[in-house]
C-alpha positions in Angstrom: 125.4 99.7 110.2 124.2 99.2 107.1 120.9 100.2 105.7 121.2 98.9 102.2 118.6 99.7 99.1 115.4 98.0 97.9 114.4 97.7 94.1 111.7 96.3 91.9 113.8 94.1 89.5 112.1 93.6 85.7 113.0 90.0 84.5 112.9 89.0 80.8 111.4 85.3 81.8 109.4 85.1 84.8 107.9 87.6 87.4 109.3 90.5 88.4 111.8 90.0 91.6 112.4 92.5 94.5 116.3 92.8 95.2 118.1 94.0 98.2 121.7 95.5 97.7 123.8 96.8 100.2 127.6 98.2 100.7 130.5 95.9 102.2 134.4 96.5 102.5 136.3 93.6 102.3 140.1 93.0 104.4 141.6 95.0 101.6 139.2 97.9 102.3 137.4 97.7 98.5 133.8 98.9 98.7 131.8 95.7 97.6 128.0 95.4 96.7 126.4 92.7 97.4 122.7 91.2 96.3 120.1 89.1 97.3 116.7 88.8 96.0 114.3 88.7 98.5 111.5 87.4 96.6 109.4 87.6 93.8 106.3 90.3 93.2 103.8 87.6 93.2 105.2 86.5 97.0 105.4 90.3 98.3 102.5 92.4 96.3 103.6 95.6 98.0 107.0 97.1 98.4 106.1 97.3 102.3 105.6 93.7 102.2 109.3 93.0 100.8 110.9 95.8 103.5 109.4 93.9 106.6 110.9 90.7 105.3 114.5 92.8 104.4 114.4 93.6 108.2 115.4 90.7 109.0 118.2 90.7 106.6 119.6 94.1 107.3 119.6 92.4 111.1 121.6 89.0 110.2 124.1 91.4 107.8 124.9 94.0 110.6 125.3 91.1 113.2 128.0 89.8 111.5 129.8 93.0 110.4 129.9 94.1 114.3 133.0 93.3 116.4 133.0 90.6 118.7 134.9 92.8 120.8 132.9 95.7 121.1 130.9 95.4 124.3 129.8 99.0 124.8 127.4 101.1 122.7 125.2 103.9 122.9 121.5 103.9 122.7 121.7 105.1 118.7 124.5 102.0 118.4 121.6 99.7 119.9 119.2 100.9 117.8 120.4 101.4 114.3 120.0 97.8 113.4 116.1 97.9 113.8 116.0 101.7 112.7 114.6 100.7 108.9 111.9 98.2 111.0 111.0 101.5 113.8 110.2 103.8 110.8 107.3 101.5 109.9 105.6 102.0 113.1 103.2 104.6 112.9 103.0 107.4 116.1 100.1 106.7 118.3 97.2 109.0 116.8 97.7 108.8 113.2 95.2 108.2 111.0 96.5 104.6 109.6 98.9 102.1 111.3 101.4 100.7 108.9 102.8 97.2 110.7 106.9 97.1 111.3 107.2 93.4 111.7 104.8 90.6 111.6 104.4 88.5 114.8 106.1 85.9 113.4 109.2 87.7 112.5 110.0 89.1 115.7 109.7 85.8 117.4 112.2 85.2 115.0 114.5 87.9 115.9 114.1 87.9 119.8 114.8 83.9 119.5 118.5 85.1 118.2 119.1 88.0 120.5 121.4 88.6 123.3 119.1 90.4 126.4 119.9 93.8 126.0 119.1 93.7 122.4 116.0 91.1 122.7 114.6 93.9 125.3 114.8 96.4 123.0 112.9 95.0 120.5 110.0 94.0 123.0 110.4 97.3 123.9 109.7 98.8 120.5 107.2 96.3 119.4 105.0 96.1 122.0 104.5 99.4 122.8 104.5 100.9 119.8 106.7 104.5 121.2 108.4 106.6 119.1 111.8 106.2 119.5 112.2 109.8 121.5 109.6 108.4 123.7 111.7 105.3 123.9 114.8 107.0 125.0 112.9 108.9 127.9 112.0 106.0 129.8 113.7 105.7 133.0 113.1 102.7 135.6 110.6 104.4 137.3 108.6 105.3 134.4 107.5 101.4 134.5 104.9 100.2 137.1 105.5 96.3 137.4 102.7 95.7 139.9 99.5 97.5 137.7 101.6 96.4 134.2 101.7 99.9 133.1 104.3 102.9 131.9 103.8 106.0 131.8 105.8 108.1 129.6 106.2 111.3 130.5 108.8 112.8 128.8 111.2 112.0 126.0 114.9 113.2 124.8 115.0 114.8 120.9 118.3 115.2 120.3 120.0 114.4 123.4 118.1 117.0 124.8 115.7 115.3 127.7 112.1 117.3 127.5 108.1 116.7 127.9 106.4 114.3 125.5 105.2 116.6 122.8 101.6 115.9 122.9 99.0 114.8 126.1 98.2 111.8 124.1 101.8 110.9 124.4 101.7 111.3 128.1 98.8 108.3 128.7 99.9 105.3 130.4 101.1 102.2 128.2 100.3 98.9 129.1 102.9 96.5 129.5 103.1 92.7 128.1 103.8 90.4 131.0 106.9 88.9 128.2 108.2 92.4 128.4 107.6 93.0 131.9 109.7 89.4 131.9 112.2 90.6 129.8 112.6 94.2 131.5 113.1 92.6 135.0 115.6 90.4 133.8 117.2 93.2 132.4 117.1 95.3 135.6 118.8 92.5 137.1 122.0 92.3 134.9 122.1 96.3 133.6 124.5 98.4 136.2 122.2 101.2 136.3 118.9 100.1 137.9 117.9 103.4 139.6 114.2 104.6 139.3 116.0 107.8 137.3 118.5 105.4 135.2 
């Protein structure tokens, strides 16, 4: 998985750029680094700006580095790809949200993902949980008929607990794409229990 590094690039001739680096090992096992600029600082003002649209990158990279024949993973496994996107999501009662994605760039991402993963992201995005909420959802926390969820515990270091906070605990609607998505899911996932 690889998380990479953002930085604000001065140029001699022209505006400054912002440049994404990040650690490779070719066959021969030498650590490479490659670069990419991601854009200049008159397209992406704010270094926020330039992390939402290396998201995607960091995506496309770690897709290719995984191996094809890898066909389990844990929950962390799942997630590590979109874990620089999550920490841009702010936790439901603080003071100012700070978006993770723009619409338009997960509709890009879920285009290109298998189920599983495409779930995930729906998940994440439009609910907004924090990822310990996220991983404390079982089957029957979801309510397909009223379109709600209701999250009543979550797992902090794979230890499974109550949601820290009442707030946490109030129901969460559910987008009818996810609810989509999520039964779809439920369909092909071996463990489709109301406690799985």
């Amino acid at each position: 998985m690889q998380r990479g590094c953002l930085k604000r690039i001065n140029r001699k001739r022209g505006p400054d750029v912002w440049q994404f680096r990040w650690p490779e090992t070719n066959p021969k096992g030498r650590r490479l680094y490659p670069k990419k600029i991601i854009g200049t600082l008159e397209q992406f003002p704010e270094e926020n700006a330039a992390r939402r649209r290396v998201a995607g990158l960091i995506t496309e990279i770690n897709a290719t580095e995984r191996s094809p024949s890898s066909s389990t993973m844990t929950i962390g496994q799942l997630c590590d790809p979109f874990e620089q996107s999550i920490s841009f999501i702010r936790a439901r009662g603080a003071a100012q949200p700070v978006p993770f994605c723009c619409p338009l760039e997960i509709k890009a991402l879920i285009n290109v993902l298998e189920l599983r993963e495409r779930t995930l992201v729906l998940l994440a995005a439009s609910t907004v949980l924090p990822q310990i909420e996220l991983f404390g959802l079982e089957w029957g926390s979801i309510d397909f008929a009223q379109g709600i969820m209701n999250v009543t515990r979550s797992v902090v270091y794979g230890v499974v607990g109550p949601c820290k906070t009442e707030s946490s605990q109030k129901p969460v609607p559910v987008h009818p794409s996810l609810a989509k998505a999520l039964t779809e899911w439920k369909a092909h996932c071996p463990y489709h229990e109301p406690n799985d």
